[in-house]
C-alpha positions in Angstrom: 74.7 75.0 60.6 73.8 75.6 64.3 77.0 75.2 65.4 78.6 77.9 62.7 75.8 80.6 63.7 76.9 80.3 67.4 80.7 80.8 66.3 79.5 83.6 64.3 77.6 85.3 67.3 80.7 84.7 69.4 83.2 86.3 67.1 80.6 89.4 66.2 80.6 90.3 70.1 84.2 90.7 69.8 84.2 92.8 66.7 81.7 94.8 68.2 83.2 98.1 69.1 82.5 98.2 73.1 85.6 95.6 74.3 88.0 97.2 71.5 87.2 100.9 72.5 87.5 99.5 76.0 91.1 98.2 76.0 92.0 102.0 74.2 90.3 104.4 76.4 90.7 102.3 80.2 94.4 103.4 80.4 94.3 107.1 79.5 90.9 106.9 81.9 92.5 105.2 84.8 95.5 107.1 84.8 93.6 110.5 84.7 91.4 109.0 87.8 95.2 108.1 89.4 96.4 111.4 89.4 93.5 113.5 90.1 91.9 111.4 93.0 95.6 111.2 94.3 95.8 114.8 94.1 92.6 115.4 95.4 93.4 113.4 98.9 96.5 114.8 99.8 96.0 117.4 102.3 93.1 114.7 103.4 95.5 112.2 103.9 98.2 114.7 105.9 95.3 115.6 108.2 93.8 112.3 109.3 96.9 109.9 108.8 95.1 107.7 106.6 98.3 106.8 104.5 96.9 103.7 102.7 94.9 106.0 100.5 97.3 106.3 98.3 98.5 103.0 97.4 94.7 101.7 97.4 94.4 104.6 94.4 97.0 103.9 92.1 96.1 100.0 92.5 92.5 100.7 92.0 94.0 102.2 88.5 96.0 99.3 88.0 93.5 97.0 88.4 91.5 98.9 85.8 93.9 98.8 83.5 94.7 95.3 84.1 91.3 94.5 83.4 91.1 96.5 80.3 94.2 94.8 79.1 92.3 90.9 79.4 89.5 92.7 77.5 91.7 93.8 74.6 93.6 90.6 74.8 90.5 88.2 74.6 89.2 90.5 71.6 92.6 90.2 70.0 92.1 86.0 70.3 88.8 86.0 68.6 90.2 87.4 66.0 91.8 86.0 63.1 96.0 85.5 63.3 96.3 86.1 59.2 94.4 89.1 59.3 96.9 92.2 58.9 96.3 95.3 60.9 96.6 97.7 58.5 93.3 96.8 56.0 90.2 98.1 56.1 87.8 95.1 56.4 86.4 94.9 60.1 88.0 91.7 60.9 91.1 93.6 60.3 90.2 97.0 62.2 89.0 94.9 65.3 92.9 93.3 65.3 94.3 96.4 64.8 92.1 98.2 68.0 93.3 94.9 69.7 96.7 95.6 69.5 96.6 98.9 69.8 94.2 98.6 73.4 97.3 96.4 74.6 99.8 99.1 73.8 97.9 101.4 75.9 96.9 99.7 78.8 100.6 98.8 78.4 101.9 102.3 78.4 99.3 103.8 80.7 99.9 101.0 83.5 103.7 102.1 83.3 102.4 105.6 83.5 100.7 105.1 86.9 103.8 103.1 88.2 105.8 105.8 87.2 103.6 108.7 89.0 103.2 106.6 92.3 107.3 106.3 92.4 107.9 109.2 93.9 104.4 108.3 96.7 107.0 105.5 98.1 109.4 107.8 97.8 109.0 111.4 99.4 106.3 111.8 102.3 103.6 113.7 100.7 103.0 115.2 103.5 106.2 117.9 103.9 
């Protein structure tokens, strides 16, 4: 009986809504961080040569994103293979956030790759 109330306290932390929410909002999040702060350092950078800024940003974002993405996939674990995404018991909605936190961080971490392109590319500086 012991044993089952631990499992139980386990998988409740997972269903909880903080780690689901987490693997949905982190990408949007990270990527807005990405392009503001990279924005925001430009003409900083252009002055003081400080080039690395840039690449230390959008890997900062990745890394958030990356992180978000084991969150969403651990949650996505603890919950139940057989349970369909698309009912309305919580078991089900916390596989359905799961899922849907991995298409985002997904998406979002191709978004960031994307925007830093054309960083390697043109001197942002000119």
């Amino acid at each position: 009986m012991g044993a089952q109330t631990a499992v139980d306290a386990a998988e409740v932390r997972w269903l909880s809504p903080l780690p689901l929410w987490t693997g949905i909002l982190a990408g949007p999040i990270a990527w807005a961080f990405d392009l503001m702060a990279s924005y925001a350092v430009v003409k900083w950078v252009c002055h003081t040569s400080h080039y690395a800024i840039l690449p230390i940003i959008t890997t900062a974002s990745l890394a958030i994103v990356v992180g978000a993405a084991a969150i969403a996939w651990n949650a996505l674990m603890h919950t139940s293979n057989d349970a369909s995404t698309d009912g309305g018991q919580p078991r089900q909605r916390a596989r359905f956030m799961a899922v849907l936190g991995l298409a985002s961080c997904g998406l979002f971490a191709l978004q960031i790759l994307a925007g830093a392109i054309p960083h390697w590319v043109l001197d942002a500086c000119r």
